[in-house]
Each structure stands twice: as structure tokens, then as C-alpha cells.
C-alpha positions, 0 to 999 in steps of 0.5 A, spaced: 500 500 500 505 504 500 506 505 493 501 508 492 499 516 492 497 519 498 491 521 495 488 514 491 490 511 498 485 517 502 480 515 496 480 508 497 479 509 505 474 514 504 469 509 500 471 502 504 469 506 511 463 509 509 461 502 506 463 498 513 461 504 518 468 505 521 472 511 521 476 514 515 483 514 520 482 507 522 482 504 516 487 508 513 492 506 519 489 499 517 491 499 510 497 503 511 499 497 516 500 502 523 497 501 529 490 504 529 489 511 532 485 512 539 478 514 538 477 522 539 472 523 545 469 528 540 467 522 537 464 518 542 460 525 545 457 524 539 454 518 539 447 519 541 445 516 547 438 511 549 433 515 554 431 511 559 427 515 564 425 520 558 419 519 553 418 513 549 415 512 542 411 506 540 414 505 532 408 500 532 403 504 533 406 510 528 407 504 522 400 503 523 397 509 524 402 513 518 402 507 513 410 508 514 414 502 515 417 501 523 425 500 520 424 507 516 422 510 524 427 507 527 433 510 522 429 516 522 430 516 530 437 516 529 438 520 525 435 526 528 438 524 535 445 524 532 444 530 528 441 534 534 445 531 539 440 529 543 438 522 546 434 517 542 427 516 546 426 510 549 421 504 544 416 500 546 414 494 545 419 488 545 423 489 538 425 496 541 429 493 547 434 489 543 436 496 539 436 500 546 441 496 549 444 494 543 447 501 543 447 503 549 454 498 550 457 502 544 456 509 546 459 507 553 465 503 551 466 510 547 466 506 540 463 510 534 457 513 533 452 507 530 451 507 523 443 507 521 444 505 514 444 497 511 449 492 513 457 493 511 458 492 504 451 492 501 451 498 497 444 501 496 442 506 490 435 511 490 430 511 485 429 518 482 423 517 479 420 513 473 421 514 466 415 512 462 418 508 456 417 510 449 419 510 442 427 511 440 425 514 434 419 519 435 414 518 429 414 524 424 407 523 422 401 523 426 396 518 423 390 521 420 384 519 417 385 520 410 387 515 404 390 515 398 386 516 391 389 511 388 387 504 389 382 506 394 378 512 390 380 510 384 378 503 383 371 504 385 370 509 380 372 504 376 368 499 377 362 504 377 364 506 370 364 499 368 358 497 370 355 504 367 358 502 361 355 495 361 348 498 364 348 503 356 351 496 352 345 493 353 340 499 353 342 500 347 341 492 345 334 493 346 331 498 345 332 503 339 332 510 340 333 514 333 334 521 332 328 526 330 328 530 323 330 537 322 326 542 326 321 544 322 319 552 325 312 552 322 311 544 326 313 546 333 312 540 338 307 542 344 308 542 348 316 545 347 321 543 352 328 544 355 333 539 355 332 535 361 338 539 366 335 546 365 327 543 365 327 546 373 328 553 370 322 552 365 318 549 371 320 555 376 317 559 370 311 557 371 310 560 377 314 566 377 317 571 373 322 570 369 327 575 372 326 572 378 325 565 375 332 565 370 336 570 375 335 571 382 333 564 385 339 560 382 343 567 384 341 565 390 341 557 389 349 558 386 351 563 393 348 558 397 352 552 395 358 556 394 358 558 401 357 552 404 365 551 406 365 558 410 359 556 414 360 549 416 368 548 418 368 542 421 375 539 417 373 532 419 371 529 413 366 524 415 359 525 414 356 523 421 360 530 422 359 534 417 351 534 419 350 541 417 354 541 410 349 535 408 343 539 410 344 544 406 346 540 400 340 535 400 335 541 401 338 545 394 338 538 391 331 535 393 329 542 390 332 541 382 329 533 382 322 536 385 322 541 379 326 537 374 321 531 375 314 535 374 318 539 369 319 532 365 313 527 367 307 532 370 307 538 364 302 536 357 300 541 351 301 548 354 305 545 359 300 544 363 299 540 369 297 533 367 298 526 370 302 521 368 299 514 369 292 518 366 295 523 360 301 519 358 308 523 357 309 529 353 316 528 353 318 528 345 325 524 347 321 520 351 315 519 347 320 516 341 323 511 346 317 509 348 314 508 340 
């Protein structure tokens, strides 16, 4: 031991006290072959001494009552009498008088001050708090419900297009549905329609007038749909959250079918108004289909 630095030799001495409860000196003298110095009486007026006449303390009771373990308040006692330099307050119960006596002996013979720790060489470490586990790579995008266009949009439109296409294959198989001569100015069909897609605006025409019917109501109609956007912003894409925009949606929608249908099945000579199951239909594409 003797060829080592002074300063490694004191650290070694210092680590191998703290873990066996003895003195820094004592175990340098130990590891350095000297005899072991006397204890100085500082020392031995710092052991804290166990009261007999003073008060007592049921640890049991304590344990019991603040849900604390007993050994924790027992080194707790300890702690504070030798830190305080006090006496340490007589235990009751008969797993207090063993530690009573026990160190009463070593306070008398002048000894140490004793440890309140765990038994020499165990080496205890404190838990600082609980780290909850995760990811080592954090994810740089959060999940969303979206999905791609293609295959998911783009496939069932494709489907669609084929059944459609099959749907007209066979329509046009079975049924022949020719064009109609030229326009004849001086034989105008009664009752005269519009194409399909603008026979809501000839049905409002019968109840309104034409400015009103041609430019105001479908003004209205067209602002409408295009400010749905502003008045429902629920960014969700799922229509059980999109109530409102749908609402809107479905009113405008019903509203050019209800026309369009009265305009194509319910209109006769001077586009008046006549049952279809009873009058027939006044449709002149229809009409040649039918034939």
C-alpha cells in the first residue's frame, strides 16, 4: 500500500469506511499497516445516547397509524438524535429493547457513533423517479384519417364506370332510340321543352317571373352552395360530422329533382299540369323511346 499516492490511498479509505461504518483514520492506519489511532472523545460525545427515564415512542403504533414502515422510524430516530445531539427516546414494545441496549454498550465503551444505514458492504442506490418508456425514434407523422386516391378512390370509380358502361351496352341492345328530323319552325312540338338539366328553370317559370325565375333564385341557389365551406368548418371529413354541410346540400338538391321531375313527367300541351299514369308523357325524347 505504500506505493501508492497519498491521495488514491485517502480515496480508497474514504469509500471502504463509509461502506463498513468505521472511521476514515482507522482504516487508513489499517491499510497503511500502523497501529490504529485512539478514538477522539469528540467522537464518542457524539454518539447519541438511549433515554431511559425520558419519553418513549411506540414505532408500532406510528407504522400503523402513518402507513410508514417501523425500520424507516427507527433510522429516522437516529438520525435526528445524532444530528441534534440529543438522546434517542426510549421504544416500546419488545423489538425496541434489543436496539436500546444494543447501543447503549457502544456509546459507553466510547466506540463510534452507530451507523443507521444497511449492513457493511451492501451498497444501496435511490430511485429518482420513473421514466415512462417510449419510442427511440419519435414518429414524424401523426396518423390521420385520410387515404390515398389511388387504389382506394380510384378503383371504385372504376368499377362504377364499368358497370355504367355495361348498364348503356345493353340499353342500347334493346331498345332503339333514333334521332328526330330537322326542326321544322312552322311544326313546333307542344308542348316545347328544355333539355332535361335546365327543365327546373322552365318549371320555376311557371310560377314566377322570369327575372326572378332565370336570375335571382339560382343567384341565390349558386351563393348558397358556394358558401357552404365558410359556414360549416368542421375539417373532419366524415359525414356523421359534417351534419350541417349535408343539410344544406340535400335541401338545394331535393329542390332541382322536385322541379326537374314535374318539369319532365307532370307538364302536357301548354305545359300544363297533367298526370302521368292518366295523360301519358309529353316528353318528345321520351315519347320516341317509348314508340
Amino acid at each position: 500500500m505504500a506505493q501508492l499516492p497519498e491521495n488514491l490511498l485517502r480515496r480508497a479509505a474514504e469509500a471502504r469506511a463509509k461502506a463498513e461504518g468505521r472511521s476514515v483514520d482507522e482504516v487508513l492506519a489499517e491499510m497503511k499497516g500502523e497501529a490504529a489511532p485512539a478514538a477522539a472523545p469528540a467522537q464518542a460525545a457524539a454518539a447519541p445516547a438511549v433515554a431511559t427515564d425520558g419519553p418513549t415512542r411506540d414505532l408500532d403504533a406510528e407504522s400503523a397509524k402513518f402507513g410508514v414502515p417501523r425500520n424507516l422510524l427507527e433510522r429516522g430516530m437516529f438520525a435526528r438524535a445524532r444530528k441534534d445531539g440529543t438522546a434517542v427516546p426510549a421504544m416500546a414494545g419488545a423489538v425496541a429493547a434489543p436496539a436500546a441496549s444494543a447501543v447503549a454498550p457502544v456509546a459507553a465503551a466510547g466506540g463510534p457513533p452507530p451507523v443507521s444505514g444497511p449492513p457493511p458492504g451492501v451498497r444501496t442506490q435511490r430511485l429518482l423517479t420513473v421514466v415512462k418508456a417510449g419510442a427511440i425514434q419519435g414518429t414524424t407523422m401523426e396518423p390521420q384519417d385520410k387515404v390515398n386516391v389511388w387504389p382506394h378512390l380510384l378503383a371504385i370509380e372504376f368499377v362504377a364506370l364499368l358497370a355504367m358502361l355495361a348498364f348503356l351496352t345493353l340499353l342500347s341492345a334493346f331498345i332503339d332510340a333514333p334521332l328526330l328530323e330537322f326542326a321544322n319552325f312552322n311544326e313546333q312540338p307542344n308542348p316545347s321543352k328544355a333539355p332535361w338539366y335546365f327543365l327546373g328553370l322552365q318549371e320555376l317559370l311557371a310560377y314566377f317571373d322570369p327575372q326572378v325565375a332565370g336570375v335571382i333564385i339560382p343567384g341565390f341557389g349558386l351563393a348558397a352552395l358556394a358558401f357552404i365551406p365558410y359556414v360549416d368548418r368542421n375539417p373532419s371529413v366524415r359525414p356523421s360530422d359534417r351534419k350541417l354541410a349535408i343539410a344544406i346540400f340535400t335541401v338545394f338538391f331535393m329542390a332541382a329533382s322536385v322541379l326537374t321531375i314535374f318539369g319532365s313527367f307532370f307538364r302536357g300541351p301548354g305545359f300544363n299540369f297533367t298526370f302521368p299514369w292518366r295523360d301519358g308523357i309529353f316528353f318528345d325524347d321520351l315519347l320516341t323511346i317509348l314508340e
